[in-house]
N, C-alpha and C positions, 0 to 999 in steps of 0.2 A: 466095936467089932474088930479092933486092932487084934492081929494075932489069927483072928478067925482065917480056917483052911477055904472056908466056902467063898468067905469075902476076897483070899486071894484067885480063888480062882474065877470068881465072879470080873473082877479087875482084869483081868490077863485076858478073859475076852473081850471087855468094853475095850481092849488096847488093841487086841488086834483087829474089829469092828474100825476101830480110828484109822489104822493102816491097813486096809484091806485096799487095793488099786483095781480092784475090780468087783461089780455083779457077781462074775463069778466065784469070785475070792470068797466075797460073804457069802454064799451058797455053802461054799464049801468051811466056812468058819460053824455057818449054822447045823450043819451034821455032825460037827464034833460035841458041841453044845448040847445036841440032844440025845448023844450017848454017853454022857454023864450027866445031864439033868432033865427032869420033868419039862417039858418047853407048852407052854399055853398060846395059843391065839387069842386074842379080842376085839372085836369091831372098835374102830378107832372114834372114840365118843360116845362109844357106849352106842352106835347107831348101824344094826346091821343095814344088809342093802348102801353103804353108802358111796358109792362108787359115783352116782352122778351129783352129789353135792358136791364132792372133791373135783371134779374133771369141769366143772361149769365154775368153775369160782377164777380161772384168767384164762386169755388166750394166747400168752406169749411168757416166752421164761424167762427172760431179764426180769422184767415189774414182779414175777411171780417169786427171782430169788432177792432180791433187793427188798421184799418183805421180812427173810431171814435177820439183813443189815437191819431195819425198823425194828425189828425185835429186839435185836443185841443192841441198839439206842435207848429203848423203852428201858430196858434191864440195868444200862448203866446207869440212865439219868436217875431212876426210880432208888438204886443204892447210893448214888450222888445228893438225893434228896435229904434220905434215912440218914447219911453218916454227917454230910457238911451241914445242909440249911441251914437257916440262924434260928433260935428257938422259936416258938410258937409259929413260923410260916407256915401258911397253909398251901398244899398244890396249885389252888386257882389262882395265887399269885403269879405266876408263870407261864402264861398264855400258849408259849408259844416253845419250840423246842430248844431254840438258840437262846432265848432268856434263858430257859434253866442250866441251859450246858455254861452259860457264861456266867449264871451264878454258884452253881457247887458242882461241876464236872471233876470226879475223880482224876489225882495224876495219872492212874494208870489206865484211864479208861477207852484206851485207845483200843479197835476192834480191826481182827486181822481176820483176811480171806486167805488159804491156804491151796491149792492145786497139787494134784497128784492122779498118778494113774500113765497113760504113755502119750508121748507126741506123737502126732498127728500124722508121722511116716511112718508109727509102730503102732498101730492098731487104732490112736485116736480117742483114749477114752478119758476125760476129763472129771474127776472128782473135786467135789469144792466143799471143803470147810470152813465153817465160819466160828470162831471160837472169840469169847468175852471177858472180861472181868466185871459182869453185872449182877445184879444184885442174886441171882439164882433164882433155885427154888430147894425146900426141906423135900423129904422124903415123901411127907404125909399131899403135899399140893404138888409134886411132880405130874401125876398121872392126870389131872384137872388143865394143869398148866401144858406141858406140851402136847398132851394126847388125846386134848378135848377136841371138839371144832368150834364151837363157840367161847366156850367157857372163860377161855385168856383175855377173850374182849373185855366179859363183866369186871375181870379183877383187875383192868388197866382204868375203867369210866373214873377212878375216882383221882385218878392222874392226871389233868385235864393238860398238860403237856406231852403226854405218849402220842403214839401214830395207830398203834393196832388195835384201837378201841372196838376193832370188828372182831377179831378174834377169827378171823382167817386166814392171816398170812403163813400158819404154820407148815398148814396141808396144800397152797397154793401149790407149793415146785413139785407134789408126787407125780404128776402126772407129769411129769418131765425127766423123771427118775430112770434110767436101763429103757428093756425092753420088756415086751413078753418071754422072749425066750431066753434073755440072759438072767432075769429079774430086776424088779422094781424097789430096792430099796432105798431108808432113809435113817439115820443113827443120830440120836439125841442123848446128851451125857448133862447133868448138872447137879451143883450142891450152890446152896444158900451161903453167902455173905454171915448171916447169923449165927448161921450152923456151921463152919469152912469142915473139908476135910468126910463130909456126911455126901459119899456121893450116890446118885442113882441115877441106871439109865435104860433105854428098853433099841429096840430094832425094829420101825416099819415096813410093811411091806406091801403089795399088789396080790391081793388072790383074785383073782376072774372066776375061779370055778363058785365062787361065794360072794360075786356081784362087790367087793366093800375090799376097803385098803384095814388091816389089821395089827396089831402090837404082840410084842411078846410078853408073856411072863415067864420067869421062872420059878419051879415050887410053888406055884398060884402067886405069886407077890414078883410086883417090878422090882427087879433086880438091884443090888446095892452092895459100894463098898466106903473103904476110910482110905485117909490118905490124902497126897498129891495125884492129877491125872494129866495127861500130857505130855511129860515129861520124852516118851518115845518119839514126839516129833523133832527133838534133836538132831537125830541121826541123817532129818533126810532134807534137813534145811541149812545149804551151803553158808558156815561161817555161822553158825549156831553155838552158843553157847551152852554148857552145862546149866542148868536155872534157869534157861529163859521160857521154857515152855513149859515146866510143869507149878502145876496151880493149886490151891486147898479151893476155888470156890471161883464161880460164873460157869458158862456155858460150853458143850460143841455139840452144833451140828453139824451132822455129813450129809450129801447129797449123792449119789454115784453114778457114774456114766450119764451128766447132765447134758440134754438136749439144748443147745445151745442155739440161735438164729442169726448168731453172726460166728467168727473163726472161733475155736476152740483151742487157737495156741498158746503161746506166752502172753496167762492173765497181767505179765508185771508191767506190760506194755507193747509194742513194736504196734500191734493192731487189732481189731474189732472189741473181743471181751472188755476191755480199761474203758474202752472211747464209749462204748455201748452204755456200760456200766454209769459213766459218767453223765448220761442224757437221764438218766433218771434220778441219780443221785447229783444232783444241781448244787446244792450248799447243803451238805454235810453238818452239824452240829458236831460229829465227832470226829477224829480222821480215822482212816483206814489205811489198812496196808497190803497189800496186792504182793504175795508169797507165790514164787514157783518154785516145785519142787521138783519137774522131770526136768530132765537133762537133756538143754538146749544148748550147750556149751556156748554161754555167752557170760561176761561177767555183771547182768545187772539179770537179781533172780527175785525182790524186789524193786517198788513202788506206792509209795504213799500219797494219799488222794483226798482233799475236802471236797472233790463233785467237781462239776464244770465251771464252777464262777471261782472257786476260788484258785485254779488252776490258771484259768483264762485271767486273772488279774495279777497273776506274777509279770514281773515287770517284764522278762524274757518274753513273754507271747503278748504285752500290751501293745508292741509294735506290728504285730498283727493287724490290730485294729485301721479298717480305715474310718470310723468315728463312733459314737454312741449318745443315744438318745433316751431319753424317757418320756415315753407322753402320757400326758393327763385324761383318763378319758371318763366322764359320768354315763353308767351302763342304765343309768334314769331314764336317758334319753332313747334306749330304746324298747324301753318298756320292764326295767329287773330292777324292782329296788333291793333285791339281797345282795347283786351281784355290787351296786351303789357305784362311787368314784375308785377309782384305783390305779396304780402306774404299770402302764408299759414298758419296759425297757427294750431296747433295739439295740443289736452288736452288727455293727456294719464292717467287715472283712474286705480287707484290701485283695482287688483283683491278682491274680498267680503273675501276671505281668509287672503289677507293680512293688510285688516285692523283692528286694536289691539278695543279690545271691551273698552277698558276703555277708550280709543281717540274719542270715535265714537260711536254712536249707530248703528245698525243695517241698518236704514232708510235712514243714511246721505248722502247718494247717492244717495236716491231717487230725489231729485230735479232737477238733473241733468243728471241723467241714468234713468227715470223711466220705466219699460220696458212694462208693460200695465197698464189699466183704469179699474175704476170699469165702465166704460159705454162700451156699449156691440152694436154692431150694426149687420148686420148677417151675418160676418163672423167673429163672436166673441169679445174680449178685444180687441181694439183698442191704441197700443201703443203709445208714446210719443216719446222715442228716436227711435224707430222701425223706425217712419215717418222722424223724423229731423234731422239724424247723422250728417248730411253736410250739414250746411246754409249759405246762399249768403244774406250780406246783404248790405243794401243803410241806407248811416244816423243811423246806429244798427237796422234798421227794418230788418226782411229775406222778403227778395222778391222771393226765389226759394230753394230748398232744393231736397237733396236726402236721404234716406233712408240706415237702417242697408245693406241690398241688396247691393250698390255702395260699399261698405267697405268691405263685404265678397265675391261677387259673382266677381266684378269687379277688385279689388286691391290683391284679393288674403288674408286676414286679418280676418280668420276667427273665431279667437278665439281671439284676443284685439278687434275688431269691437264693439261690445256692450259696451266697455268700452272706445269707442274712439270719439272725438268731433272735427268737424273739424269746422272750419271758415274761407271764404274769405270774405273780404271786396271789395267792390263798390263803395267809396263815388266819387271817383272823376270823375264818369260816367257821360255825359253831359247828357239832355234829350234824345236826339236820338239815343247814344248808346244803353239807354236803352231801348227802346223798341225792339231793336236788338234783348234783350237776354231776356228779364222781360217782360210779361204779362204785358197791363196795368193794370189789377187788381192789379198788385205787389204779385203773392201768390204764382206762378209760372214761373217755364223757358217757354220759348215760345219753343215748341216741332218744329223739323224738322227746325231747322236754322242752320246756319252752324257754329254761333257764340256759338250757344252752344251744337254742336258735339265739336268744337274746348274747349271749358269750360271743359268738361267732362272726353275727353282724355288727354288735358295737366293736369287735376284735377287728373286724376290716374297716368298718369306719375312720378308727381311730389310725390304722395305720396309712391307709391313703391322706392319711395329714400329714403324716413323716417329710417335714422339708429335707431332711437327709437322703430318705431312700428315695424320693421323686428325682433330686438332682441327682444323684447318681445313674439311676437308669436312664435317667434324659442322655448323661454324658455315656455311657455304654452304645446308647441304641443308635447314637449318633457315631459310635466308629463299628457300623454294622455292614458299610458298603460304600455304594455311590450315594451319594444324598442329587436324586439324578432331577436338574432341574428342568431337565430337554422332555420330562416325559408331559405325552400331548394331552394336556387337559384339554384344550380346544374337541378335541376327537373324543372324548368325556362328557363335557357338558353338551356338545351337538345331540349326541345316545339321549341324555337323560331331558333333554330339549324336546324330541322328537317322542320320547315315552317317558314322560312324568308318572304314569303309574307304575314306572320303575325306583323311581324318587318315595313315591307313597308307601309303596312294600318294602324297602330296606331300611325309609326313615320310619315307621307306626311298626312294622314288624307283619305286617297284613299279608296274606298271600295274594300274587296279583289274578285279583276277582272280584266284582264291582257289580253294582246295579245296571241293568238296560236301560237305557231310556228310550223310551218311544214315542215318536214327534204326534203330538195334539193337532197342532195346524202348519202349514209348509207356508212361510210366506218368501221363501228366496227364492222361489220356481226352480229350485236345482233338485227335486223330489224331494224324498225323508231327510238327507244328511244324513251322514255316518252313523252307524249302527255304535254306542259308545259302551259297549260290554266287553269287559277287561277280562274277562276271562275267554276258555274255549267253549265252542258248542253254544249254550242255550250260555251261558254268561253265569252257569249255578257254580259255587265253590265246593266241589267234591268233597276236599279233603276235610273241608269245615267239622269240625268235634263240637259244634257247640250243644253244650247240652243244658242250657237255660231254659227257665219254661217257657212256653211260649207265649207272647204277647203280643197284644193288637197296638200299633198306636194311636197316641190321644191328640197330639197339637205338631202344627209343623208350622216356626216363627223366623222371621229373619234376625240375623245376630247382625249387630249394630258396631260391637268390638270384637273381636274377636280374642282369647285369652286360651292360653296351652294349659292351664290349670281349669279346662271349662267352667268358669268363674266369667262366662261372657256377660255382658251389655247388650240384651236382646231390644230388636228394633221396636216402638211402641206406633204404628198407621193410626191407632186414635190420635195423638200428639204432633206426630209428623208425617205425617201424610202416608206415602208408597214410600218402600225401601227404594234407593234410589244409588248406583254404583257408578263411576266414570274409569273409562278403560280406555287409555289411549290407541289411537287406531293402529298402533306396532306392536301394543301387546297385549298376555293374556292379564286375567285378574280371576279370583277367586272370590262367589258369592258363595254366605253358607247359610244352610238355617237351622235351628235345634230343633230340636224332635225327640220322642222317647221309642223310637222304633228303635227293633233290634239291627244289630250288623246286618245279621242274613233277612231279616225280612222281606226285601227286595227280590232274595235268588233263593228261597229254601220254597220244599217242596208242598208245605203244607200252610195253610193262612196266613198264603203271603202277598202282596200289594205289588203294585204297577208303578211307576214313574212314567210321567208322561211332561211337557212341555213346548208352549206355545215358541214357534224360532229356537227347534232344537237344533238346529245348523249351526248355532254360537255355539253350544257348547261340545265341548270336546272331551273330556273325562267328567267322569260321574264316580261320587265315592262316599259309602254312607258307615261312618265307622266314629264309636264311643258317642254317641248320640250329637252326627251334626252331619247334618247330608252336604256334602261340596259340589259346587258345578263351576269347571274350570271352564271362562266362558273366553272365547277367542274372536276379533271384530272378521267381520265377513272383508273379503278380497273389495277393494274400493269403498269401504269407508270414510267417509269425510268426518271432520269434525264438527261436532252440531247438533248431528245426529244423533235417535235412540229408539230404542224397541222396549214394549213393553211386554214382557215376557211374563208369565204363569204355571206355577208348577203344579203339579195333583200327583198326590201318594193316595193311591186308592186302598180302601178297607173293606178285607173278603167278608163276603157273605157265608155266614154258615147255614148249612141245611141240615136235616135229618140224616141226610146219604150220609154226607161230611163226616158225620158225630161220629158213626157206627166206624169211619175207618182209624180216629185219632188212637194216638199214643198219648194214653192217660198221661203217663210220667210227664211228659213237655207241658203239663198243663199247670196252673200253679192255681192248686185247688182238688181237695180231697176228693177222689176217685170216688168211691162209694156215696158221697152227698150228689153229684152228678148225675150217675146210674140212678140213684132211686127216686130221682126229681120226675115229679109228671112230665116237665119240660124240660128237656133232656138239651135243649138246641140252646135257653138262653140259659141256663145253669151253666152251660159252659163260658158261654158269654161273659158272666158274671166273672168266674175262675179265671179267665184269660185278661180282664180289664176291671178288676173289683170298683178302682176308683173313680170310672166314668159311666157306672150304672145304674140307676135308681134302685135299690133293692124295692123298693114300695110298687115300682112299675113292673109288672110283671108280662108284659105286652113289646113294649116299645124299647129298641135297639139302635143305636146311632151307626150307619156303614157309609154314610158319606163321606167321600173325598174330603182329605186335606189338602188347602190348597194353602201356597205361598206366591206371593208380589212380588216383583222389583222394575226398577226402572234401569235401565242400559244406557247410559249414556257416553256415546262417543268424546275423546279430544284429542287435540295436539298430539304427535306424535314426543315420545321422551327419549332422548338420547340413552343408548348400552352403558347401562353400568361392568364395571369390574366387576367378575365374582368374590366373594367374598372371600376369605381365609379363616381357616380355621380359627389363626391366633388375633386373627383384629376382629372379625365380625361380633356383633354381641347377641343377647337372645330379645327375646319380651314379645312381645303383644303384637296383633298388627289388628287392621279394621276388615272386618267383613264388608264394609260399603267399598269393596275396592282400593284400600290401603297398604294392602299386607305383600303376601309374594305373588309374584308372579311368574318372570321365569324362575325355572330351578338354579338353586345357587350354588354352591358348595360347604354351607354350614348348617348341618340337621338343628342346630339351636334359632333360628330362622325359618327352618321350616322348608329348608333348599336339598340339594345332595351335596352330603358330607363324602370328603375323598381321603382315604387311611395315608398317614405318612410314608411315601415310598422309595425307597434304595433299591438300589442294584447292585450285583456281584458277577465276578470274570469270574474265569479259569486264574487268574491271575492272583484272586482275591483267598482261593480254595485251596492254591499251592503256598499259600503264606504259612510258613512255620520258621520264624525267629530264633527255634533252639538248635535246627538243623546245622550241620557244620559246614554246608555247603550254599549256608541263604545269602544272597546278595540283593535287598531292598531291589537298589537302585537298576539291577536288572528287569526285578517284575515293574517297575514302575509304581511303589507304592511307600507312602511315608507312613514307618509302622508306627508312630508316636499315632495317628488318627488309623489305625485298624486294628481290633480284637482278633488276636491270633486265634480266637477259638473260632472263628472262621472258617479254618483249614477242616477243622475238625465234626462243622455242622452239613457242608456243602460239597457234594461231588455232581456227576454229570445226570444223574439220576434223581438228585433233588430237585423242583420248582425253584421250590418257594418257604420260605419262614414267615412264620405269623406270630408276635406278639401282641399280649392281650392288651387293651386298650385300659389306662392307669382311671379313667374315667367313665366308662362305661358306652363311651359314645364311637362310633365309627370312625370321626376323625382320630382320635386319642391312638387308634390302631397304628403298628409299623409292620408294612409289606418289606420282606427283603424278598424280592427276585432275582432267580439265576439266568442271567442272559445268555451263558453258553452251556445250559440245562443240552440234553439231550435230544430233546424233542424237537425244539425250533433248531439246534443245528442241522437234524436230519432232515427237516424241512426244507431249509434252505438250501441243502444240498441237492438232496433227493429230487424238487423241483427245479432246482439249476433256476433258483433268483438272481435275478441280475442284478448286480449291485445298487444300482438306482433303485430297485425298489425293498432291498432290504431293510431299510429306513420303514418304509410302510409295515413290512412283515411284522418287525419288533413291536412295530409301537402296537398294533395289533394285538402280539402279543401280552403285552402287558397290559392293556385293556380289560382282554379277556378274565386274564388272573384278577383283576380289581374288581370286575363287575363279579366274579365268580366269588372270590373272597367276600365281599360286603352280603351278597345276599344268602351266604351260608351262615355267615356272623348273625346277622339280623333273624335269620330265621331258626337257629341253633339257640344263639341268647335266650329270646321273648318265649320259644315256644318248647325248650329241649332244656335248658340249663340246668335244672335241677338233678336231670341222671348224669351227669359231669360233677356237679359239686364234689365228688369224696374221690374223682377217680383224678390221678397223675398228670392223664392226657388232656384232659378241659379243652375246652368247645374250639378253642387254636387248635390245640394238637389233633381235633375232629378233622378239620379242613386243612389242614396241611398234609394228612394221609391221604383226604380224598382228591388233593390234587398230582399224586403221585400217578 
C-alpha cells in the first residue's frame, strides 16, 4: 500500500484519533472523515443490543483499565514466546506470567501509559493511552481480536501464561469512557510482529439511540495503512526524542475523558492515579512507564513502575517497614481443598510517629498507605488503602481485595489495620478454579460461594496468628490513655452479683428473658418466694425470632459434669442414687439438667410447659438455654451446715386438643402440613410431627404428656472464704461440675463462665490537646510523656466524644479496649449543672464509667451473636455500631 493516496490518508486520521485531547476533538475528527469517506457502524461483536453485556462486566475503572495493561503483557509475552523460546517449548511450560517474562521477555518489551488532554484547573479531562511492542495483530485477525467480546479469550486459552483468557478486558473501560453528551469513545491501532509496518485500526463508540457500543468501518473494511505509527507523540512528550515513539508493529489503545475513582492529575506520580494503579498491579512481570503529557510544570513528567511489591522493596522505602511476615495457612482446614495450603504475606508499616524525619519525609508512606483522594464521590474522599488492605492476586494482577473493615471489624486489628498490607497469591489457580472464587471480570470475589466464605475465614484465621500484628496492637492500645487502674470493679462485680442474669445475656448472648418458675410446695413459711422471671410482664421473650419447629420435650437428667462443648457427664440415680449438690451456706452454686426442650419452650405462646419446684425460695434465677435448664440455687438466711433439702423439679408437657389443632402455625411444626390435615386424627398426627422419636407410630391411641421430673439433693456446708476475681490474663477455661463444682458467684472471666470486663483507659482534655508537631507543644506542661501516648489521640477525641471501642483480637469481651473520655461533655455538664460537690465527684465518675461498660458489653454481645453478619462488608463494624450510639 506504500504510496497509496487512501492509505495516507487513512494514516493522518488514525494520528489525529491518537492526539485528539478531547470527546469532543473526536467528534469533530469524525465529521471530517465522513466527508471524505463512506463511514460504517457495526455492533461491536458482531452482537446488537449489546450495551448491557459491556456495562455489567466491572464496577470500577482502575481493574476495568489495568485489563488494557494485561493485554499489552499477553501481547508481549506471546511475541517473546514466538521470537526467543528455545526450540520445541511448548506454552504449558510456563505456568505462570513471571516464568515466561523471565524466560524470553523481549528487550523492548517494556509497556508505556501515556496522559493527555487538560489538568485538572483547565477543564480536567484525562486521556490515557496505552501503547506496546507486542506481538499485534495482521489485518485479517484485527477485527476478532480487538472488536470481539469474547473471541480474544479463545485465541489467548492456548497460552496458558496470558491473564485474558476471558476475553473481556477489551470492552471493560467503555463504560467509563466521556459522557453522554460529550461522547463515549475508544481508539485502537495495531500491526503484527509478522507482518511489521501492515497497520489497522478502527474508532469505538456509545450509541444509546441503538442500545450497543459500535465500530467503524471505512468503504465497508476496517481501515488500514503501511508505515511507522506514533511517531506524532514526539511532540508532546517533554525531552522526547526523534525515534522514540514511532513503531512498524504492537499496539495503541486510547481511552478518552477516563472516569477515574481516585484524582485524575499527574499519572507520573505526586498522588491517587500511580498509587491506585499500583494496588492492583502488585508484581508486574513487565515494567511500565507512567508518561504525563499536560503541563504541570514540574520537572519529573515520568515514572516507572513493576506494581506495589516491587516498588515497596526498594531499599529507600524498605525502611518504611516496621516488619514482615509470611504465614503458612492450610484452607483444608476450613473446608476448601482447591484453595489447599498457601502463604500469607503481612507488610507491617511503621507508625507516622516512629518514622525519624531526616530518613523520611512526611509523605513516604503515602504510596503505599494512602489513606484518601483528592476525588470526592458522594460519600466523600474515597480511599486507596481504605478499599485495598487485602489483595488476592493472579500473575501480580488483584483480582479481589478486601478493605481496612476485614482488618479492624473482622480480625480484631484495630489500631495496626491502616498500617497493615496483606497479600495472597493465586498464580497456580487453573482457569476453573478461578471462576470459583474471581469474577470474570477479575476485580472481585464472586459473592456468596463457598470458596470464598472458606478464603475469608481461613484468611482471618490465619491472620489472628500474626505474632507480629498482635504485639503491635497490644503496644498501640496500650499508649491509648490512662491504663486507669482506680476504676471500681468492686461497684462492677456488686451489679453483676446482684443480677447474674446480667452475666448470662452478655456472656451466652441471650436476651435477658428466662423461664418462671412457680413454687410446687412452700416449705420456708415466707409464701411463694420470688417470682424468678427475667424478663418483663408474663416473663415471654418478645423479641425472640425463633423460628424452629416446634417441639415437645422428651427427658429432663441431671448433669453430673458439666462441659461448655455440651459433651456433659449426665447423672446416672440407677448407679448413684439422687443427684446430690453441696453449697456452702455463703454461697450460690449452679445445679443443671439436660433436656431437649427448646429455649422458648418455657415463655412461647403456643405448646409450651411450666416450671414448677419443690423450695422454690433457694432458687433465684432460672435459665433454659442450648439444651440445659440452670437453677441458680442460693442457701436460705440461717443456714447451718448439715443441712439439706430435697428439692423436685416438673417441666410440664402441653396437652393438645382439637381446639389447639385448628389454631396452630403449620410451619413451626416439623412435619408435612397436608399428612396432618388429611389424618382422621388430626390431634395425634400432630403429636407425631412435633416428637416423631417418642411415639409409637403402631399406637395410634396412646400419648405420653406427663411431667418431667428431675431430683437433687441440697446439701448445706461450711462457709468458704471470697476468692479474688479472676483476670482476664490468669484465669483459665474448662469444665466445672453440675453437682455443685462450677461457678458460683460471677467472676470476671467469660472463659469460666463469670463476667468478663473489656480492657479500660481513660483520656483528659489533656490527652485530646496532645499534638507533638505543633510548634507551641510543651509535654511537660500537659503532663504527659509522649514516648507512652499515640498522637492520634488529639485527632480521635474532642468534648463530644464518649468513648472508643476496639474490637476484641479474640472474639471474647475481655479481649475489648474501652477508651473513655472523662472530660466528654456530658459528665462535665453534669457536674456542673448539678453543682457536685467535690466529695462526691469520685462517685459521679465512676458511675459514669459504669455505665459506658455495662452499655458497651451488652451492645457487643448482642450486635456480635445476633447482628454481625450486616456489619461484615461495612467500614463501621459492630464497634463503630456502638460508638455512634453512645454519642
Amino acid at each position: 500500500m506504500s504510496g497509496d493516496l487512501r492509505s495516507d490518508l487513512l494514516e493522518g486520521f488514525a494520528a489525529q484519533f491518537l492526539m485528539a485531547e478531547s470527546p469532543g476533538s473526536v467528534s469533530d475528527i469524525l465529521e471530517d472523515l465522513e466527508e471524505q469517506c463512506d463511514l460504517d457502524w457495526r455492533a461491536l461483536g458482531q452482537e446488537p443490543n449489546n450495551y448491557g453485556t459491556v456495562q455489567t462486566q466491572a464496577s470500577s475503572p482502575m481493574p476495568c483499565f489495568v485489563e488494557l495493561k494485561a493485554n499489552a503483557d499477553d501481547a508481549v509475552l506471546i511475541r517473546g514466546f514466538e521470537e526467543n523460546a528455545p526450540a520445541g517449548a511448548e506454552p504449558d511450560e510456563y505456568p505462570t506470567m513471571a516464568s515466561a517474562a523471565e524466560a524470553f521477555s523481549p528487550d523492548d518489551g517494556e509497556i508505556e501509559i501515556l496522559a493527555d488532554g487538560t489538568t485538572p484547573t483547565d477543564g480536567n479531562v484525562l486521556n490515557l493511552t496505552i501503547r506496546d511492542k507486542g506481538c499485534g495483530q495482521p489485518p485479517e485477525k484485527f477485527e476478532d481480536t480487538f472488536l470481539g467480546l469474547h473471541t480474544p479469550g479463545v485465541i489467548k486459552q492456548k497460552y496458558s501464561f496470558t491473564q485474558g483468557q476471558y476475553g473481556m478486558g477489551g470492552t471493560g473501560v467503555l463504560q467509563f469512557c466521556g459522557d453522554r453528551h460529550k461522547g463515549c469513545y475508544k481508539f485502537v491501532a495495531s500491526a503484527s510482529h509478522q507482518d511489521p509496518g501492515n497497520w489497522s485500526w478502527s474508532l469505538i463508540r456509545q450509541n444509546r439511540d441503538a442500545n450497543q457500543y459500535e465500530y467503524c468501518l471505512v468503504d465497508r473494511k476496517i481501515p488500514r495503512f503501511d508505515g511507522e505509527f506514533g511517531q506524532s507523540l514526539v511532540d508532546t512528550v517533554p525531552g522526547a526524542e526523534s525515534g522514540d515513539y514511532g513503531q512498524e508493529f504492537g499496539s495503541f489503545v486510547k481511552v478518552y475523558d477516563y472516569q477515574m475513582d481516585v484524582s485524575r492529575a499527574d499519572i507520573s506520580g505526586q498522588e491517587g492515579f500511580l498509587y491506585k494503579f499500583e494496588r492492583y498491579v502488585v508484581d508486574s512481570p513487565l515494567s511500565v512507564t507512567m508518561t504525563e503529557t499536560r503541563d504541570y510544570s514540574t520537572s519529573v513528567t515520568q515514572n516507572t513502575t513493576r506494581g506495589f511489591l516491587p516498588t515497596l522493596n526498594e531499599s529507600r522505602n524498605q525502611k518504611l517497614l516496621k516488619g514482615t511476615e509470611t504465614l503458612t495457612y492450610d484452607f483444608t482446614d476450613v473446608g476448601s481443598e482447591i484453595l489447599g495450603e498457601r502463604d500469607i504475606d503481612v507488610f507491617l508499616f511503621k507508625h507516622e510517629d516512629e518514622i525519624d524525619d531526616e530518613e523520611s519525609t512526611s509523605r513516604s508512606t503515602d504510596r503505599f498507605l494512602q489513606k484518601t483522594s483528592s476525588h470526592t464521590d458522594m460519600t466523600g474522599r474515597t480511599g486507596i488503602h481504605e478499599k485495598h488492605a487485602v489483595m488476592f492476586t493472579v500473575n501480580g494482577q488483584t483480582h479481589g481485595d478486601q478493605g481496612l473493615g476485614f482488618l479492624k471489624n473482622q480480625c480484631g486489628y484495630s489500631k495496626v489495620a491502616e498500617d497493615t498490607v496483606v497479600i495472597v497469591r493465586f498464580d497456580d489457580f487453573a482457569n476453573p478454579d478461578m471462576s470459583d472464587l474471581f469474577k470474570p471480570t477479575r476485580d472481585r470475589l464472586q459473592d456468596g460461594k463457598e470458596e470464598t466464605r472458606c478464603l475469608k475465614q481461613g484468611l482471618k484465621d490465619a491472620l489472628k496468628q500474626s505474632d507480629m500484628l498482635t504485639d503491635e496492637e497490644d503496644r498501640r492500645r496500650a499508649k491509648r490513655g490512662t491504663d486507669d487502674a482506680e476504676f471500681d470493679t468492686d461497684s462492677f462485680e456488686n451489679f453483676v452479683k446482684d443480677n447474674p442474669e446480667f452475666a448470662s445475656y452478655v456472656n451466652s448472648g441471650r436476651k435477658i428473658s428466662g423461664p418462671r418458675l412457680h413454687p410446687q410446695t412452700n416449705t420456708s413459711g415466707e409464701g411463694d418466694g420470688p417470682s424468678q422471671g427475667t424478663g418483663e410482664g408474663d416473663g415471654k421473650d418478645i423479641e425472640s425470632e425463633n423460628s424452629d419447629p416446634w417441639k415437645i420435650p422428651t427427658f429432663l437428667t441431671g448433669i453430673e459434669e458439666y462441659q461448655p462443648d455440651n459433651d456433659h457427664v449426665l447423672w446416672d440415680e440407677s448407679d448413684s442414687g439422687m443427684m446430690q449438690i453441696e453449697v456452702p451456706v455463703n454461697r450460690r452454686k449452679k445445679v443443671r439438667f439436660a433436656t431437649d426442650a427448646q429455649d422458648d419452650y418455657l415463655n412461647r405462646d403456643t405448646l409450651s410447659g411450666e416450671l414448677t419446684a419443690s423450695h422454690s425460695d433457694l432458687v433465684r434465677v432460672t435459665e433454659l438455654h442450648d439444651s440445659v435448664l440452670t437453677l441458680t440455687v442460693e442457701p436460705p438466711e440461717g443456714a447451718s451446715s448439715g443441712d439439706s433439702r430435697m428439692m423436685t423439679i416438673s417441666m410440664t408437657r402441653p396437652t393438645l386438643t382439637a381446639e389447639l389443632v385448628t389454631d396452630l402455625d403449620y410451619s413451626r411444626i416439623a412435619g408435612a402440613e397436608t399428612e396432618i390435615l388429611e389424618s382422621e386424627d388430626v390431634v395425634l398426627e400432630c403429636y407425631r410431627a412435633l416428637c416423631p422419636d417418642t411415639i409409637d407410630i403402631a399406637d395410634t391411641k396412646s400419648v405420653d404428656t406427663a411431667p418431667l421430673y428431675g431430683h437433687v439433693e441440697i446439701v448445706f456446708t461450711d462457709e468458704e472464704e471470697a476468692e479474688d476475681p479472676p483476670t482476664p490474663s490468669s484465669s483459665g477455661g474448662g469444665s466445672d461440675s453440675g453437682g455443685g463444682d462450677g461457678d458460683g458467684d460471677a467472676g470476671t472471666d467469660e472463659s469460666s463462665g463469670g463476667m468478663a470486663v473489656p480492657n479500660i483507659l481513660t483520656v483528659y482534655q489533656k490527652h485530646w490537646d496532645f499534638d507533638p508537631d505543633a510548634e507551641d507543644f510543651d509535654p511537660g506542661e500537659l503532663d504527659i510523656d509522649e514516648d507512652e501516648v499515640d498522637s492520634g489521640l488529639a485527632r480521635e477525641f474532642d468534648e463530644n466524644v464518649i468513648m472508643r471501642m476496639d474490637e476484641s483480637l479474640d472474639g471474647t469481651i475481655s479481649g475489648l479496649t474501652l477508651t473513655i473520655n472523662m472530660d466528654a461533655a456530658p459528665l462535665r455538664s453534669f457536674i456542673v449543672n448539678r453543682n457536685v460537690k467535690e466529695t462526691y465527684k469520685e462517685y459521679v465518675e465512676d458511675h459514669y464509667k459504669n455505665s459506658i461498660v455495662f452499655m458497651t458489653i451488652s451492645q457487643y454481645r448482642e450486635l456480635k451473636d445476633k447482628r454481625e453478619e450486616e456489619f461484615t462488608e461495612k467500614e463501621i463494624g459492630v464497634t463503630g455500631i456502638i460508638e455512634n450510639s453512645a454519642l
